[in-house]
C-alpha positions as CSV (number, residue, x, y, z in Angstrom):
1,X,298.4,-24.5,190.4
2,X,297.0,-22.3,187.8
3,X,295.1,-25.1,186.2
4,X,293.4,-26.1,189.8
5,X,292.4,-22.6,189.7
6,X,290.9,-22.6,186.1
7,X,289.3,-26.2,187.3
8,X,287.9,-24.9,190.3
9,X,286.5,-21.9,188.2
10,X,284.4,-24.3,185.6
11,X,283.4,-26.2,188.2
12,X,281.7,-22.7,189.8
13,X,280.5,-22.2,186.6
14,X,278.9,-25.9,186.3
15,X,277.1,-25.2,189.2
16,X,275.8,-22.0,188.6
17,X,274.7,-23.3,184.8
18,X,273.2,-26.4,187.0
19,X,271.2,-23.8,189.9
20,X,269.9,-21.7,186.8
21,X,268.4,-25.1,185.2
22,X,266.9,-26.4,188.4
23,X,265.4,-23.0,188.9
24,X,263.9,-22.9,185.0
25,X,262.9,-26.8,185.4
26,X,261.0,-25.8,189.0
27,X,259.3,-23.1,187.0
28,X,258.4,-25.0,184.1
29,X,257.0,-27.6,186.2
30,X,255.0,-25.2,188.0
31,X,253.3,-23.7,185.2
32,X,252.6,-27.1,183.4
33,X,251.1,-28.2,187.2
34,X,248.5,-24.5,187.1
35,X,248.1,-25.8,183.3
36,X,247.2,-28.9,184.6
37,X,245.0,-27.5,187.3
38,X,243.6,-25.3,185.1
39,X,242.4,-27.9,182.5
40,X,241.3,-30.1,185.4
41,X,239.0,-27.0,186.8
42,X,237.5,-26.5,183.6
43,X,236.9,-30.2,182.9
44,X,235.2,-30.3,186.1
45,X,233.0,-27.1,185.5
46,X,232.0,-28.6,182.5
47,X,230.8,-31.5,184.2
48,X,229.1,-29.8,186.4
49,X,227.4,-27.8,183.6
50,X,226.1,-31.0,181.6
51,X,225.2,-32.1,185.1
52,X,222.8,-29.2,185.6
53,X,221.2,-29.2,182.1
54,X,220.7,-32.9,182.7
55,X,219.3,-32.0,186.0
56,X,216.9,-29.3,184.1
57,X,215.8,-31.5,181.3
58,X,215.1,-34.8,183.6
59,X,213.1,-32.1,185.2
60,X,211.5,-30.5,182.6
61,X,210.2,-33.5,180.8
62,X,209.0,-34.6,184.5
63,X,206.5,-31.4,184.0
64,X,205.9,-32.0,180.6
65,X,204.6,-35.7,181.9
66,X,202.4,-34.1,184.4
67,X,201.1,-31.8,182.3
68,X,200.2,-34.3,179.6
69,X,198.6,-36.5,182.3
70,X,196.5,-33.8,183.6
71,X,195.4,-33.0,179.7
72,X,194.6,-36.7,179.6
73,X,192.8,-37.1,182.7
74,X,190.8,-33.9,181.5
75,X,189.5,-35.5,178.4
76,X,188.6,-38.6,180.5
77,X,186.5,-36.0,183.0
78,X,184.8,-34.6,179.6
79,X,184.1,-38.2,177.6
80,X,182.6,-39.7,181.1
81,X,180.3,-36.2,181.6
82,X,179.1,-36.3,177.9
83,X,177.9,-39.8,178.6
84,X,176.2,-38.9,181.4
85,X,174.4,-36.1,179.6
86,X,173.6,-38.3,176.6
87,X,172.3,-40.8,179.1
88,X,170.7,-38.7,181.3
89,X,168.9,-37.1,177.9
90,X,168.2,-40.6,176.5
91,X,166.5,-41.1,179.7
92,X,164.6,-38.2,179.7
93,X,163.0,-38.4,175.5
């Protein structure tokens, strides 16, 4: 009987050994999964960063079109009123 007794103890101690690695492979699988969340949040911030410079740049080279349109429709106004005058004084002499 005394070796049932010594088999049933390493069997108790098999299952203790086997709780304690469950318990360290939950937790390890835990932390890798935050890791993993964590990586996957800042992947996505990221994104959304480059998203938002995109978003300023498309916009800021929208204005810088507009602006260089205006300039351009400016000099038009100028050219055509300086050929009015030079008319309008070639008209006149």
């Amino acid at each position: 009987m005394a070796w049932k007794e010594e088999m049933v103890r390493e069997l108790r101690g098999i299952r203790k050994e086997m709780r304690r690695i469950t318990r360290e492979l939950r937790l390890l699988k835990l932390r890798g999964m935050r890791g993993l969340n964590r990586e996957e949040e800042e992947s996505e911030r990221l994104e959304s960063v480059g998203r938002e410079k995109e978003k300023g740049d498309k916009a800021k080279e929208a204005m810088e079109e507009k602006v260089e349109k205006g300039r351009k429709k400016e000099g038009t106004l100028k050219k055509e009123r300086e050929r009015e005058r030079k008319k309008g004084v070639q008209g006149r002499g």
